[in-house]
C-alpha positions as CSV (number, residue, x, y, z in Angstrom):
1,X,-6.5,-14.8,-2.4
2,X,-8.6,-11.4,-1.5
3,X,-8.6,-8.4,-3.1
4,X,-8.1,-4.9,-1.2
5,X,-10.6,-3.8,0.1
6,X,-10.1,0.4,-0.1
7,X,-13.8,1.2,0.1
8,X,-14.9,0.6,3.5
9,X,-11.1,1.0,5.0
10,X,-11.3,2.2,9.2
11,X,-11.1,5.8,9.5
12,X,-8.2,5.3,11.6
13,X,-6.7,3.1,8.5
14,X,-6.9,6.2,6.2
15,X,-5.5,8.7,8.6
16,X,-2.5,6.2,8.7
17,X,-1.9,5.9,5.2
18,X,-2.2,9.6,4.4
19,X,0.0,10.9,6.8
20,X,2.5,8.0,5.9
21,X,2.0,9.4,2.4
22,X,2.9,13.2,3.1
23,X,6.0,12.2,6.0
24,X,7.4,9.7,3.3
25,X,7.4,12.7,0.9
26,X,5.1,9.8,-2.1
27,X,4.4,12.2,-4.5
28,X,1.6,12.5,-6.8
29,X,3.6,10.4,-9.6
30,X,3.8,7.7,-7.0
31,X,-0.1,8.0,-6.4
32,X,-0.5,7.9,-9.8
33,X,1.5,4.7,-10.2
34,X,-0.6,3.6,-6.7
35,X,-3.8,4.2,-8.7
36,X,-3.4,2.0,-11.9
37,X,-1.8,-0.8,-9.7
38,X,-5.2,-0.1,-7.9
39,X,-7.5,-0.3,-11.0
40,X,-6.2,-3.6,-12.1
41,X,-7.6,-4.9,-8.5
42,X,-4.8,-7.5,-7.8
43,X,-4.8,-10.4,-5.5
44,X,-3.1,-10.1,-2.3
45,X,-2.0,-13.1,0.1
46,X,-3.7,-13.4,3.5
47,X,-0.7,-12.8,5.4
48,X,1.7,-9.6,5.4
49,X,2.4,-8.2,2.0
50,X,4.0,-5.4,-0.1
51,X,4.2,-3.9,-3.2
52,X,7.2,-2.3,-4.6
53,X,6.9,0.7,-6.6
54,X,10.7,1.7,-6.6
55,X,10.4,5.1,-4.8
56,X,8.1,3.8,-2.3
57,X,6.2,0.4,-1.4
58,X,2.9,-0.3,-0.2
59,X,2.6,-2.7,2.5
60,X,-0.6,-4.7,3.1
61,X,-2.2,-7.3,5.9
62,X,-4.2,-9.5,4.1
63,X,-7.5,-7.6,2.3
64,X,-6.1,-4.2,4.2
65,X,-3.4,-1.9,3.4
66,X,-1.5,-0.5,6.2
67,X,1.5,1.8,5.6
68,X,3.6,3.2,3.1
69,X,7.5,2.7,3.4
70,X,10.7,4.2,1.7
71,X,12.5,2.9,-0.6
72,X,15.2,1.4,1.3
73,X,13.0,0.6,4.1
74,X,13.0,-3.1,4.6
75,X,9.0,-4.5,4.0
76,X,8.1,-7.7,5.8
77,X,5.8,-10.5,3.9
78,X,5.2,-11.6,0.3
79,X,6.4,-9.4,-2.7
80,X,3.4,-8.8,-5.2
C-alpha cells in the first residue's frame, strides 16, 4: 500500500486542496487533527480513498490527496 505523498504534490493539487479547505469552512482544529493523522504516515489503498475526521474528510486517489468534503457529503472508495 503507498503512503501520501504531500511533498512533491502538483501545484494545481495544492491550489485544490486549499481552497476546498477555506469554502468547506475546515478549521484550524481540523488541520490540526489533518496534521497528526499526517505524522503517523498511514497507508492508503491504490484506488479511491477517504479519511473521516467527523467535521470533515479527506479524500485520496491512491498516493495523492484530492479534495476535502463535508461532513455529510457522501466520499467514494475505501474508509481509512
Amino acid at each position: 500500500m503507498p503512503r501520501i505523498q504531500w511533498q512533491r504534490l502538483p501545484r494545481e493539487k495544492w491550489e485544490h486542496l486549499r481552497e476546498r479547505a477555506i469554502e468547506r469552512r475546515i478549521s484550524e482544529d481540523d488541520l490540526y487533527a489533518l496534521l497528526q493523522w499526517k505524522e503517523e504516515d498511514p497507508d492508503v489503498p491504490n484506488g479511491d480513498w477517504y479519511k473521516d475526521f467527523a467535521t470533515f474528510k479527506l479524500c485520496g486517489t491512491g498516493r495523492f490527496p484530492s479534495t476535502f468534503l463535508m461532513r455529510g457529503q457522501v466520499a467514494r472508495g475505501k474508509r481509512v
